[in-house]
N, CA, C and O of each residue as an XYZ file, in Angstrom:
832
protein
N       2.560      5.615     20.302
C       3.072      6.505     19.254
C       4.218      5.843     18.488
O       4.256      5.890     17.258
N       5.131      5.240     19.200
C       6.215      5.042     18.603
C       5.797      3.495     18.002
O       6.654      3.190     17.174
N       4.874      2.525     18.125
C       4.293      1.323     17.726
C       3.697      1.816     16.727
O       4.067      1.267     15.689
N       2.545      3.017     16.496
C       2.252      3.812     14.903
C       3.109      3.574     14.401
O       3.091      2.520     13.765
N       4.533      4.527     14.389
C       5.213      4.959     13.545
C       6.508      3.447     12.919
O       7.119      3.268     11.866
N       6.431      2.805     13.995
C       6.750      1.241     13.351
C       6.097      0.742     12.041
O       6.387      0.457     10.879
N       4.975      0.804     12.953
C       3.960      0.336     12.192
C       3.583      0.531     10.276
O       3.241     -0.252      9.391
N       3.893      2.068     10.346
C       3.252      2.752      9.279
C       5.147      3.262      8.512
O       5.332      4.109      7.638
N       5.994      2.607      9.055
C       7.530      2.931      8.544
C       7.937      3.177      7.334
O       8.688      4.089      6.988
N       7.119      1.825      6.233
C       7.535      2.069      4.899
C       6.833      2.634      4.370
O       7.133      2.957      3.220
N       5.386      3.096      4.986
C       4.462      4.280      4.387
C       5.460      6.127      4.539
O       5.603      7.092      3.789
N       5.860      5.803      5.774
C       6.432      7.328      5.961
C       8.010      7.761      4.677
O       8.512      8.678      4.027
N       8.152      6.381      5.001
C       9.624      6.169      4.074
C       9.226      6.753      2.494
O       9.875      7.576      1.849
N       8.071      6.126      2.123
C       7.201      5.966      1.049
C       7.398      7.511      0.223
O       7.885      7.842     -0.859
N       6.776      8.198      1.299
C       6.314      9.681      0.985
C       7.361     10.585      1.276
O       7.325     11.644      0.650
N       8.392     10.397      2.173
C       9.361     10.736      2.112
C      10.241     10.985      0.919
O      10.510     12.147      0.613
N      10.826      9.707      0.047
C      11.583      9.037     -0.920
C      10.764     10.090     -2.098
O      11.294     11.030     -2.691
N       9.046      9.532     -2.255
C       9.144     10.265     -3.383
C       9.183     11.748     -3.252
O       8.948     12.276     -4.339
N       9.340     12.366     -2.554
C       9.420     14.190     -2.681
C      10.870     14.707     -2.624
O      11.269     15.867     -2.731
N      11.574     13.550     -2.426
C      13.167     13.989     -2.434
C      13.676     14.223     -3.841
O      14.475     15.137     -4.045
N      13.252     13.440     -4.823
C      13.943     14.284     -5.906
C      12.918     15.275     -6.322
O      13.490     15.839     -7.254
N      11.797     15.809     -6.203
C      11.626     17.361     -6.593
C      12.003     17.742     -5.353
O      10.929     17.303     -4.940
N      12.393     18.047     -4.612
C      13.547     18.691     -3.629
C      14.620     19.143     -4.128
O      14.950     20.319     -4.281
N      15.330     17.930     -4.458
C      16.922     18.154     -4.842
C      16.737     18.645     -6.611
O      17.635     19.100     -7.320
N      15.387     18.401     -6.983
C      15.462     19.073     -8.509
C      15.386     20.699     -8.626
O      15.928     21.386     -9.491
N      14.546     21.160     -7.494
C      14.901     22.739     -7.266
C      15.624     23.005     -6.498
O      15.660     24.232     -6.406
N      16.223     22.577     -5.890
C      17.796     23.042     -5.252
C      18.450     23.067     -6.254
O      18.870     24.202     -6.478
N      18.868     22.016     -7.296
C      19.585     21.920     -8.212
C      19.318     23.397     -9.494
O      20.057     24.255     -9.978
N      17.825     23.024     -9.628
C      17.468     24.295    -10.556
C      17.896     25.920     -9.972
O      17.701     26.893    -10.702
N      18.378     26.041     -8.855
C      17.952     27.831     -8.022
C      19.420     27.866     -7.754
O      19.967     28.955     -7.583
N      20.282     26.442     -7.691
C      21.666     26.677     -7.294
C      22.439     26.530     -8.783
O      23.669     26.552     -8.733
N      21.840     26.388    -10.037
C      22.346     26.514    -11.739
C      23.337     24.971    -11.882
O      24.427     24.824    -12.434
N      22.517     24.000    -11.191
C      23.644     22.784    -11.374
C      22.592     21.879    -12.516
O      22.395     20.668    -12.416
N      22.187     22.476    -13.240
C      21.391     21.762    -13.712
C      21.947     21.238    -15.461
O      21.388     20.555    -16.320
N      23.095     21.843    -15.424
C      24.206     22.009    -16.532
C      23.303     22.812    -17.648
O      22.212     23.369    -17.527
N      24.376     22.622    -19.043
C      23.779     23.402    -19.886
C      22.509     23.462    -20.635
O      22.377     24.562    -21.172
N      21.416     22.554    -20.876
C      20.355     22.053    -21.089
C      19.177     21.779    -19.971
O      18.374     20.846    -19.953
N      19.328     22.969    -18.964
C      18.376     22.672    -17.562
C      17.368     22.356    -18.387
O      17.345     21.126    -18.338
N      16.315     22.793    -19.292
C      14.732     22.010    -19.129
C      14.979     20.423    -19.823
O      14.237     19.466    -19.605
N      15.917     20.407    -20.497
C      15.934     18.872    -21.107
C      16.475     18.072    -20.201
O      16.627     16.894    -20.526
N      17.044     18.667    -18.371
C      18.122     18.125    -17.192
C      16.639     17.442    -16.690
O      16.371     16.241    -16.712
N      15.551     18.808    -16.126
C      14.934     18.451    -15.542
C      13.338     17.311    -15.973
O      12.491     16.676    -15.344
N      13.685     17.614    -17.437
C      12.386     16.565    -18.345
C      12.768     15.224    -17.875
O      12.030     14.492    -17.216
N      14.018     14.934    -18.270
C      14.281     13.251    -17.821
C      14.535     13.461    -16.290
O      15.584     12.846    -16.096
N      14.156     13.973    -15.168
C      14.789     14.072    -14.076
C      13.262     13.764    -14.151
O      13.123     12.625    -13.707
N      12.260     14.196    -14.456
C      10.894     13.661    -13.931
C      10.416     12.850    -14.474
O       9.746     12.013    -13.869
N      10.538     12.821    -15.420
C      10.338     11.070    -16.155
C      10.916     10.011    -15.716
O      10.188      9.019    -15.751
N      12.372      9.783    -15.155
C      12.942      8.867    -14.819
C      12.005      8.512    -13.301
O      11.508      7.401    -13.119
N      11.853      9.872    -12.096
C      11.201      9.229    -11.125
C      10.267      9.036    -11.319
O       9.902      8.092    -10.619
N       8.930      9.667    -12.409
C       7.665      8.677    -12.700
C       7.570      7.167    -12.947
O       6.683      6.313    -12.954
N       8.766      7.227    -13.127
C       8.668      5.589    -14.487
C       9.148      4.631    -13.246
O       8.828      3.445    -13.319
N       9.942      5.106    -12.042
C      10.596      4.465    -10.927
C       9.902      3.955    -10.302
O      10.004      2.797     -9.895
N       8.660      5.062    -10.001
C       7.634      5.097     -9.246
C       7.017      4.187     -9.196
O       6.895      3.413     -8.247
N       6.304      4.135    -10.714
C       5.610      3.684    -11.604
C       6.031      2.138    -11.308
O       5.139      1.328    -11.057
N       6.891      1.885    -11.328
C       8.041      0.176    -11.707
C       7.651     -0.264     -9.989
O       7.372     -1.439     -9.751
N       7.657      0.410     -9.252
C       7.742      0.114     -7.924
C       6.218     -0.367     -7.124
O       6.058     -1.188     -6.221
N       5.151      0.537     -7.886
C       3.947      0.430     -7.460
C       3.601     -1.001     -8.044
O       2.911     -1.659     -7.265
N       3.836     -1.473     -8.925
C       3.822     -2.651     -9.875
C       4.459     -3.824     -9.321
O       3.955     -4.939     -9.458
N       5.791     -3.581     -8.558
C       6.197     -4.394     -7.774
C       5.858     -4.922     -6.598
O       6.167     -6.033     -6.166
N       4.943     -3.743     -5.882
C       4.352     -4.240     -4.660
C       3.553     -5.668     -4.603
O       3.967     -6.348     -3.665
N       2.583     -6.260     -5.311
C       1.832     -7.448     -5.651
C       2.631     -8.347     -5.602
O       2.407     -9.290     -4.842
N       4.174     -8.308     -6.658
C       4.662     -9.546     -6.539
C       5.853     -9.926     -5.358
O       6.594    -10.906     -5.284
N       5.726     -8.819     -4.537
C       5.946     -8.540     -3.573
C       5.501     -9.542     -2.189
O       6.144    -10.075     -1.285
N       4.247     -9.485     -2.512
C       3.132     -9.783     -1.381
C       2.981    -11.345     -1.845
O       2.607    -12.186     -1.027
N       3.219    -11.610     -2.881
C       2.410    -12.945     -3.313
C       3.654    -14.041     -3.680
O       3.538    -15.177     -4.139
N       4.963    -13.250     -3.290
C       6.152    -14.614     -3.401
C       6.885    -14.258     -1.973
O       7.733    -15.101     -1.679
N       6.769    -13.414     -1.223
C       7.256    -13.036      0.160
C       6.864    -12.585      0.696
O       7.466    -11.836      1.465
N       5.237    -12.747      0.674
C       4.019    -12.424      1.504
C       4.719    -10.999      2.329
O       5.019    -11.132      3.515
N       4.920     -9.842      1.730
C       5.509     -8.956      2.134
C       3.988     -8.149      2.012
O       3.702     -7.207      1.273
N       3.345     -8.682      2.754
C       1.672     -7.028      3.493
C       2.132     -5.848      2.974
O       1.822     -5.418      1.863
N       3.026     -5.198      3.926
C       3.118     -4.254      3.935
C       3.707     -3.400      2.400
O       3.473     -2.199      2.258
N       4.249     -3.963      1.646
C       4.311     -3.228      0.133
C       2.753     -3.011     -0.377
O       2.502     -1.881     -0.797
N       1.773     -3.901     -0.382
C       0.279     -3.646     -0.732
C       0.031     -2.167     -0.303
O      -0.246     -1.344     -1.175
N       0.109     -1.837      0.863
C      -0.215     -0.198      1.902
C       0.704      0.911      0.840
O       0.337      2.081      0.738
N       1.753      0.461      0.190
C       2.596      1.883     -0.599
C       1.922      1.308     -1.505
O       2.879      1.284     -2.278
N       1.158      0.851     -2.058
C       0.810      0.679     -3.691
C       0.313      1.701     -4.181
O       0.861      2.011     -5.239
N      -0.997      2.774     -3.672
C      -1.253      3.654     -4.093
C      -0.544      4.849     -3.761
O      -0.667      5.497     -4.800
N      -0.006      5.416     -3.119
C       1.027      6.239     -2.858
C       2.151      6.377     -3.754
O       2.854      7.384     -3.837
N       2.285      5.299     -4.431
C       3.345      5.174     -5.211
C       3.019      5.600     -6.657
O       3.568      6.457     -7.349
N       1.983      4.780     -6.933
C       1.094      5.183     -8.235
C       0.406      6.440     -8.472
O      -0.021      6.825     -9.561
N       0.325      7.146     -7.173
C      -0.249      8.936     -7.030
C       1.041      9.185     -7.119
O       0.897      9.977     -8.050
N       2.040      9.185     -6.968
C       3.582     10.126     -6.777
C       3.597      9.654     -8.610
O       3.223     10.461     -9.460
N       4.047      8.366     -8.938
C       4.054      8.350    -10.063
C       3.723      9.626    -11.215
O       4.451     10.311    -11.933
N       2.415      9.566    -11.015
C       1.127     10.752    -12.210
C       1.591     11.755    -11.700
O       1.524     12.659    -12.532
N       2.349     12.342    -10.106
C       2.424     13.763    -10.117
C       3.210     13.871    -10.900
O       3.174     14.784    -11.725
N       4.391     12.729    -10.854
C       5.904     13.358    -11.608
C       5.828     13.297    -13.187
O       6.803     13.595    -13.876
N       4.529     12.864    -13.764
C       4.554     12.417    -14.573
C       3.520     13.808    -15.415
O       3.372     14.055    -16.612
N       2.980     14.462    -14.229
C       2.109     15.700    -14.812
C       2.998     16.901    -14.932
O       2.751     17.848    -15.678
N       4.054     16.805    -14.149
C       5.200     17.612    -13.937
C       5.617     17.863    -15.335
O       5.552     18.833    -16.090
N       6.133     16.481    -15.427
C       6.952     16.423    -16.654
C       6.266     17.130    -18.046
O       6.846     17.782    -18.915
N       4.960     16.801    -17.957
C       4.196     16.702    -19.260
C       4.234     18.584    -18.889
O       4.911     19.381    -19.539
N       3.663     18.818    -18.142
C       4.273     20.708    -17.449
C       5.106     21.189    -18.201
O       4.930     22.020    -19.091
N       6.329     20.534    -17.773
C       7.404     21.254    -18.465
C       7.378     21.307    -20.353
O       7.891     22.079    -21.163
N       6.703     20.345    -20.459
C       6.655     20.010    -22.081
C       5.846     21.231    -22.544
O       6.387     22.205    -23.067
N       4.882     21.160    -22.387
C       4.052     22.361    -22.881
C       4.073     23.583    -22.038
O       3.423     24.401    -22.689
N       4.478     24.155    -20.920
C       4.625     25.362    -20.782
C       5.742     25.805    -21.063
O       5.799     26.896    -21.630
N       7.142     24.971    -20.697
C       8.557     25.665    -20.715
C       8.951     25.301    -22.060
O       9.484     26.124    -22.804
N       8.785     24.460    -22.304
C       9.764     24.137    -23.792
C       8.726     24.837    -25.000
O       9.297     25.274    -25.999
N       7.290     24.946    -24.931
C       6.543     25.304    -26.133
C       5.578     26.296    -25.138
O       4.425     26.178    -25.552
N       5.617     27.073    -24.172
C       5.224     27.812    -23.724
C       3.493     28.474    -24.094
O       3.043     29.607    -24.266
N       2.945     27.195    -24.093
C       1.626     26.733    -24.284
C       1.549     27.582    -25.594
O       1.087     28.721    -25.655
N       2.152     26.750    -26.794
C       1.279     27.138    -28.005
C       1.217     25.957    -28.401
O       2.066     25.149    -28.777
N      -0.405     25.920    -28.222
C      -0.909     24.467    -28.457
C      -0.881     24.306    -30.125
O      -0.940     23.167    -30.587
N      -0.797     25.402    -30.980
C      -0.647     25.186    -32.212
C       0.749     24.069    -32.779
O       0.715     23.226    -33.676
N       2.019     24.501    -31.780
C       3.049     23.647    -32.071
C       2.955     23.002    -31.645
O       2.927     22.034    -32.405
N       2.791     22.572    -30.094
C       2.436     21.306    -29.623
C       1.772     20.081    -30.246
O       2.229     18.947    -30.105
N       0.768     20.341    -30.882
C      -0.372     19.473    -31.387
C       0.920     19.167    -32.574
O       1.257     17.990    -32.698
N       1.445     19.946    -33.209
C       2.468     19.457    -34.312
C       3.316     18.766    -33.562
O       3.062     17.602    -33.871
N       4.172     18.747    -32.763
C       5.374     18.311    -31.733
C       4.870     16.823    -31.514
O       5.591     15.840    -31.684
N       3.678     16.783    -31.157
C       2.875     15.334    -31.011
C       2.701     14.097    -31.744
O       2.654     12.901    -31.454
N       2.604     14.932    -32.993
C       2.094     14.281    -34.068
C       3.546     13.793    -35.344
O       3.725     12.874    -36.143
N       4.412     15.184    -34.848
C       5.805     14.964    -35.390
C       6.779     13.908    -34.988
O       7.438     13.053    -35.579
N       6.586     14.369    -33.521
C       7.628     13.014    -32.589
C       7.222     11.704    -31.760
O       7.079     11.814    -30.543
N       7.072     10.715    -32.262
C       6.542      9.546    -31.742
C       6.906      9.703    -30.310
O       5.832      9.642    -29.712
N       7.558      9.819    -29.726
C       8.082      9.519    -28.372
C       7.275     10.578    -27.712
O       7.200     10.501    -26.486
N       6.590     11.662    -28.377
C       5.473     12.725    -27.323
C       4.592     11.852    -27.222
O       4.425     11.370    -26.102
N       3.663     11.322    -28.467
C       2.567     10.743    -28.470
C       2.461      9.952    -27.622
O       1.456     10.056    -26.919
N       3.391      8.890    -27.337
C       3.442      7.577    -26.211
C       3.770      8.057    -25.149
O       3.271      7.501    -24.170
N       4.432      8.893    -24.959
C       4.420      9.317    -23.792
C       2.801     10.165    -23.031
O       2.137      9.872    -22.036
N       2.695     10.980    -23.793
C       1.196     11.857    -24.082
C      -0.059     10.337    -22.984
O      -0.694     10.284    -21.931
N       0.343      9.203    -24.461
C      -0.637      7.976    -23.782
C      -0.260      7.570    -22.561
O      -1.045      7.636    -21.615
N       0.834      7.158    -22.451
C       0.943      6.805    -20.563
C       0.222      7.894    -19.673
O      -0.680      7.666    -18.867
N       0.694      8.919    -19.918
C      -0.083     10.028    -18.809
C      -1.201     10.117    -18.534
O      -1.395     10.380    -17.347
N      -2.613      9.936    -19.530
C      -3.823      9.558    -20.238
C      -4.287      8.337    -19.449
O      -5.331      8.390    -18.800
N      -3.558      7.277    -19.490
C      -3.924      5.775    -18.259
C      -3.572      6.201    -17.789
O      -4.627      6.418    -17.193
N      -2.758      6.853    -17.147
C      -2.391      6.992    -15.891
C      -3.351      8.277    -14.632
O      -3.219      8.431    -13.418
N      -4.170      8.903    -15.542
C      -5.130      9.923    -15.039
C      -6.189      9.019    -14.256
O      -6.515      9.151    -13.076
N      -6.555      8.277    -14.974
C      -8.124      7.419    -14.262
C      -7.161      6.556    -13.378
O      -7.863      6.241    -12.417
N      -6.404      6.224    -13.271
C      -5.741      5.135    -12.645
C      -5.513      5.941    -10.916
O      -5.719      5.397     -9.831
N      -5.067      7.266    -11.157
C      -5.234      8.141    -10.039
C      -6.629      8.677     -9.427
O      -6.704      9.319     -8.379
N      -7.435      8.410    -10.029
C      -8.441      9.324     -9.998
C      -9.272      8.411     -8.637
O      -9.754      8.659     -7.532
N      -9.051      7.148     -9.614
C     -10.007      5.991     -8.926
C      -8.711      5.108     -7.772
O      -8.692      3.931     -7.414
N      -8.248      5.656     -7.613
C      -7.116      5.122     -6.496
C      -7.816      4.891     -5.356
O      -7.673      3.696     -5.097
N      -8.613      5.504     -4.407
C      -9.185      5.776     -3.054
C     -10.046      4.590     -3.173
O     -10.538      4.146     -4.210
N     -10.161      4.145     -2.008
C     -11.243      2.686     -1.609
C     -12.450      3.382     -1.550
O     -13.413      2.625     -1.670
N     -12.737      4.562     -1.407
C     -14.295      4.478     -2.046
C     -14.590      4.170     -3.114
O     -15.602      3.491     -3.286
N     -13.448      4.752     -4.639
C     -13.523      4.115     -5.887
C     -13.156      2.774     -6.090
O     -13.203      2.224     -7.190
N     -12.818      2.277     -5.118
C     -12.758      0.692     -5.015
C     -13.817     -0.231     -4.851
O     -13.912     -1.386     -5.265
N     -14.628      0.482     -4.159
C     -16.011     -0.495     -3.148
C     -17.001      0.486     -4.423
O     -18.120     -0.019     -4.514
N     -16.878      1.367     -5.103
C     -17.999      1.232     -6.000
C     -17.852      0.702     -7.520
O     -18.691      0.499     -8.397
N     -16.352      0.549     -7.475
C     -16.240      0.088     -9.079
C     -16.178     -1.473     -9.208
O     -16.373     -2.059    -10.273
N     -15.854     -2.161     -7.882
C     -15.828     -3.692     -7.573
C     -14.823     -4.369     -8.015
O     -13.700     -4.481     -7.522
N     -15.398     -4.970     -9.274
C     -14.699     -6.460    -10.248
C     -13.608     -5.246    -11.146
O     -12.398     -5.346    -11.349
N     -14.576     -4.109    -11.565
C     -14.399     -3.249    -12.478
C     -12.913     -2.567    -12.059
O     -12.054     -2.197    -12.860
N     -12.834     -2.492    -10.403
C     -11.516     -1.628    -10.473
C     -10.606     -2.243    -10.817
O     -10.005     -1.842    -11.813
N     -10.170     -3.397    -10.162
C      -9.061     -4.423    -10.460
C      -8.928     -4.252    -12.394
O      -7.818     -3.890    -12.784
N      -9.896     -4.477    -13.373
C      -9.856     -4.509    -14.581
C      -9.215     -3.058    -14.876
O      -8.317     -2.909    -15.704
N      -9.724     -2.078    -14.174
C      -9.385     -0.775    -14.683
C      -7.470     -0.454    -14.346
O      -6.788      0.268    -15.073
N      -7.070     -1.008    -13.412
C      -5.837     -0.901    -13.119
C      -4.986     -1.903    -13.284
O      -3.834     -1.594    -12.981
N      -5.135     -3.013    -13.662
C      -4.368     -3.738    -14.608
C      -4.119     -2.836    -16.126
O      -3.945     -3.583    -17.089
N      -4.087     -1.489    -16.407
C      -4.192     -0.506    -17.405
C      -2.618     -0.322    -17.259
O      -1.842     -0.174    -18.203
N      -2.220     -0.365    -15.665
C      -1.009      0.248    -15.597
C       0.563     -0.318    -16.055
O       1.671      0.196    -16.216
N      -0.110     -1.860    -16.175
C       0.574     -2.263    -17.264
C       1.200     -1.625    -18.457
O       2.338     -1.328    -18.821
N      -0.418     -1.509    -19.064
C      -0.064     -0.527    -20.519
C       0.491      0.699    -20.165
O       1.268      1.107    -21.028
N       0.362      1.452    -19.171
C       0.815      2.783    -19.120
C       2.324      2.419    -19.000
O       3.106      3.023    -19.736
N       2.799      1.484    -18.135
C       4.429      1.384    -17.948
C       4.855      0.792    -19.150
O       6.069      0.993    -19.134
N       4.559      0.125    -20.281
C       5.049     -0.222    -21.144
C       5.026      1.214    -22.014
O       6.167      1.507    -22.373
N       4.177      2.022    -22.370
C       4.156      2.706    -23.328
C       5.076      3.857    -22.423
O       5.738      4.515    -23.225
N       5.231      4.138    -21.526
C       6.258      4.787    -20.689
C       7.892      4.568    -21.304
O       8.634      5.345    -21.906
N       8.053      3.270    -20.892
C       9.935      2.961    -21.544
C       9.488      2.567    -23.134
O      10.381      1.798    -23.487
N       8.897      2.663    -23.838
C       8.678      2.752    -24.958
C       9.119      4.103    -25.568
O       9.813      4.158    -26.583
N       8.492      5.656    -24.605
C       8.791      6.569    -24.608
C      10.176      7.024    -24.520
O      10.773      7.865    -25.193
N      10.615      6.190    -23.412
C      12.032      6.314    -23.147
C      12.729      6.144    -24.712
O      12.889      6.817    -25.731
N      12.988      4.970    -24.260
C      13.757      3.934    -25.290
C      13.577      5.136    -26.883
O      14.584      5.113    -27.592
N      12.672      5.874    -27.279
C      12.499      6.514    -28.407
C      13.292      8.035    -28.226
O      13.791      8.701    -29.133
N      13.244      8.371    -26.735
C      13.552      9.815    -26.380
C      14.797      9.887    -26.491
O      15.254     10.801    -27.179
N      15.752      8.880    -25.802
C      17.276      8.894    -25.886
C      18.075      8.353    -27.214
O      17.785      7.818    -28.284
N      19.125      8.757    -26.597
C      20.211      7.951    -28.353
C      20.560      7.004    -28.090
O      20.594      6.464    -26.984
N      20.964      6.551    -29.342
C      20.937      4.770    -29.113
C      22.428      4.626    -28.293
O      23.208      5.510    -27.937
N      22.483      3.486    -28.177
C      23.432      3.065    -27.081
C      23.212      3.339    -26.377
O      24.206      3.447    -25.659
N      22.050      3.721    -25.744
C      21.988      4.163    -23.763
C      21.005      2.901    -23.329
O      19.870      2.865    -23.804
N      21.326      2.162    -22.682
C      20.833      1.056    -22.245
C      19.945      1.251    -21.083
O      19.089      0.369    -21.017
N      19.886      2.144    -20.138
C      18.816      2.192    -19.434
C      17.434      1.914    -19.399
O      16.892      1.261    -18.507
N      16.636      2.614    -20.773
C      15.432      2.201    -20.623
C      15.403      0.936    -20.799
O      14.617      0.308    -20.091
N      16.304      0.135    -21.860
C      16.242     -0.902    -21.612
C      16.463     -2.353    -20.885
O      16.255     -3.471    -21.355
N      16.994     -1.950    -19.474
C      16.735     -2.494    -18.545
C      15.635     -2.108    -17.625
O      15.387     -2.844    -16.670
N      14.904     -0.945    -17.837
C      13.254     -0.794    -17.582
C      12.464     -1.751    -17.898
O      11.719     -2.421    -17.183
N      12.697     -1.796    -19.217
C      11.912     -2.823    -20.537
C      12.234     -4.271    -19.588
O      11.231     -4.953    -19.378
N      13.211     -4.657    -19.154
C      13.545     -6.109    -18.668
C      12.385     -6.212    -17.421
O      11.443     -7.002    -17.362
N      12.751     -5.194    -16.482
C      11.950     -4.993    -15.341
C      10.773     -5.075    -15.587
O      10.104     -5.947    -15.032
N      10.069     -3.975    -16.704
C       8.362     -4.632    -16.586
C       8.168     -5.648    -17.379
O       6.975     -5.667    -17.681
N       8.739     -6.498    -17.863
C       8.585     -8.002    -19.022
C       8.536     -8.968    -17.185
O       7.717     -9.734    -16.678
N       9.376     -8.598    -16.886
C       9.580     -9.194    -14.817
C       8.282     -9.245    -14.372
O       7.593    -10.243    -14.157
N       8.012     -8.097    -14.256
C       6.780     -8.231    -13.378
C       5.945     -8.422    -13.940
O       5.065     -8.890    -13.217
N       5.482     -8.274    -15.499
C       4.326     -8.536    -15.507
C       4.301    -10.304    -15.913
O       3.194    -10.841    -15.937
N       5.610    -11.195    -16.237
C       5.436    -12.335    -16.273
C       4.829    -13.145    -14.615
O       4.205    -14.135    -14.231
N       5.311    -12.301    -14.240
C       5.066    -12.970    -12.438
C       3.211    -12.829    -12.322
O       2.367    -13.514    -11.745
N       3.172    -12.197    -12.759
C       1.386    -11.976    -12.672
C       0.536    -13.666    -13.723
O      -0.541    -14.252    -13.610
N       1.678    -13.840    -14.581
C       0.698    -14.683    -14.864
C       0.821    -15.956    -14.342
O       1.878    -16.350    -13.847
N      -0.624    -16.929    -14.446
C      -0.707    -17.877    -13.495
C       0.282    -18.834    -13.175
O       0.800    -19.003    -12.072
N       0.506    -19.452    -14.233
C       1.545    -20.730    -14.101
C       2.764    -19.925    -13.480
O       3.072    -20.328    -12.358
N       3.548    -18.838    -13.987
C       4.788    -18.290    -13.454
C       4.986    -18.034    -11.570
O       5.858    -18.153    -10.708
N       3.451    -17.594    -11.708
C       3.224    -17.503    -10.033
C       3.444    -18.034     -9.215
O       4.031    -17.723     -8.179
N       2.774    -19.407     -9.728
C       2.773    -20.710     -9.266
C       4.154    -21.185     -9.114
O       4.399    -21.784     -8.067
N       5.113    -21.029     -9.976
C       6.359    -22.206    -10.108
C       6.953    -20.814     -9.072
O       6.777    -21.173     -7.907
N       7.513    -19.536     -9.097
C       7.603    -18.496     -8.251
C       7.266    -18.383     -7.288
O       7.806    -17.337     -6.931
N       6.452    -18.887     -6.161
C       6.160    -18.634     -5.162
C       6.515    -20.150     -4.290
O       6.761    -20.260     -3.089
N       6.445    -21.278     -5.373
C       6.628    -22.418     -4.860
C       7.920    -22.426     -4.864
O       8.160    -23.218     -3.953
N       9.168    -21.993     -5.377
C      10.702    -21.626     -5.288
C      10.848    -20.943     -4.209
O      11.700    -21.309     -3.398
N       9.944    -19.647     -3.923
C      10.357    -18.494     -2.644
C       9.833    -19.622     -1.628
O      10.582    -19.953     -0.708
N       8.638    -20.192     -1.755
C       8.991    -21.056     -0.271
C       9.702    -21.918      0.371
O       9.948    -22.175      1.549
N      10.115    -22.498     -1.132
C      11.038    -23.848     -0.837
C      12.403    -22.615     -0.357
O      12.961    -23.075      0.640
N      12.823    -21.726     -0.633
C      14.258    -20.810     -0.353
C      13.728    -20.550      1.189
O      14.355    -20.914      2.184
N      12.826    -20.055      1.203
C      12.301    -19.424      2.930
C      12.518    -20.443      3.830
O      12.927    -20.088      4.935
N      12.300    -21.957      3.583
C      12.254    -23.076      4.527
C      13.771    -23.731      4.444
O      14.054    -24.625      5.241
N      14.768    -23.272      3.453
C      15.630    -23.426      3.779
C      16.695    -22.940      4.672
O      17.596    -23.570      5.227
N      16.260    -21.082      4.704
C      16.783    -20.528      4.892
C      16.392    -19.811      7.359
O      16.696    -18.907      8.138
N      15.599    -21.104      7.300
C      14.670    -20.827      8.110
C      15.865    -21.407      9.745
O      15.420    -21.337     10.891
């Protein structure tokens, strides 16, 4: 039992981590700490952990392939399902609380504010990307899944794209998002890999 739970540690950690902030987001909402703008507190309160999520599931690969770290591969989908919940949440709050499903304004709201639309699109990749998560949709989509989820790329870019449009200028956050996925997704490509993994080993054998 206790060799399981070794075993399976950063999975439990995993699922743990992501349900703690909708935890502390309705504690916060039922105890009024949500200051004066609660649905605009709690919009970026779920966007920020989608996009975290999101940044993290993305990280697992280069994870595995410059510090042969296994065990980040096992949270990859867990991470990328927590992602889309917080990210369906969010889109929730957009159209029921703030426009209280009148899709008549909405469809205007969309079309008015760039930062819905891109955001709108991340959520959109990010649906099939959940859908087909499970290794049965793995072992029947093949070559095809790997192609289909390299998508999540595009979804995390058009994500802090969203950002970066939603806030006022001078707030630098999303744009150290923006740094983070330019990070990972340079590590994916070949040559970077290569000179990257041949650095983490030469550091590992020093450090050995």
């Amino acid at each position: 039992m206790i060799g399981t739970i070794k075993r399976n540690s950063l999975q439990i950690l995993t699922h743990i981590g992501a349900w703690i902030p909708l935890v502390v987001g309705l504690w916060d909402l039922f105890q009024g700490n949500l200051g004066p703008d609660p649905i605009r507190e709690t919009t970026l309160r779920t966007g920020k952990t989608a996009l975290t999520l999101l940044m993290l599931s993305l990280a697992t690969t280069p994870l595995n392939t410059l510090f042969k770290f296994k065990q980040a591969l096992k949270v990859r989908r867990p991470l990328g399902v927590y992602s889309f919940m917080y990210a369906s949440i969010h889109f929730a709050i957009f159209i029921g609380v703030d426009y209280f499903f009148n899709f008549e304004q909405i469809v205007d709201a969309l079309f008015e504010k760039r930062y819905a639309i891109v955001g709108l699109s991340a959520g959109l990749i990010l649906l099939p990307l959940a859908i087909t998560s499970t290794k049965g949709w793995q072992r029947r989509m093949k070559k095809n899944w790997k192609r289909l989820h390299r998508f999540a790329y595009a979804a995390g870019a058009l994500a802090v794209i969203h950002y970066i449009w939603l806030v006022k200028q001078g707030v630098w956050e999303p744009w150290i998002w923006a740094g983070v996925l330019s990070l990972l997704f340079l590590l994916r490509l070949p040559q970077v890999k290569r000179v990257a993994s041949d650095v983490s080993r030469r550091v590992s054998l020093v450090f050995r």
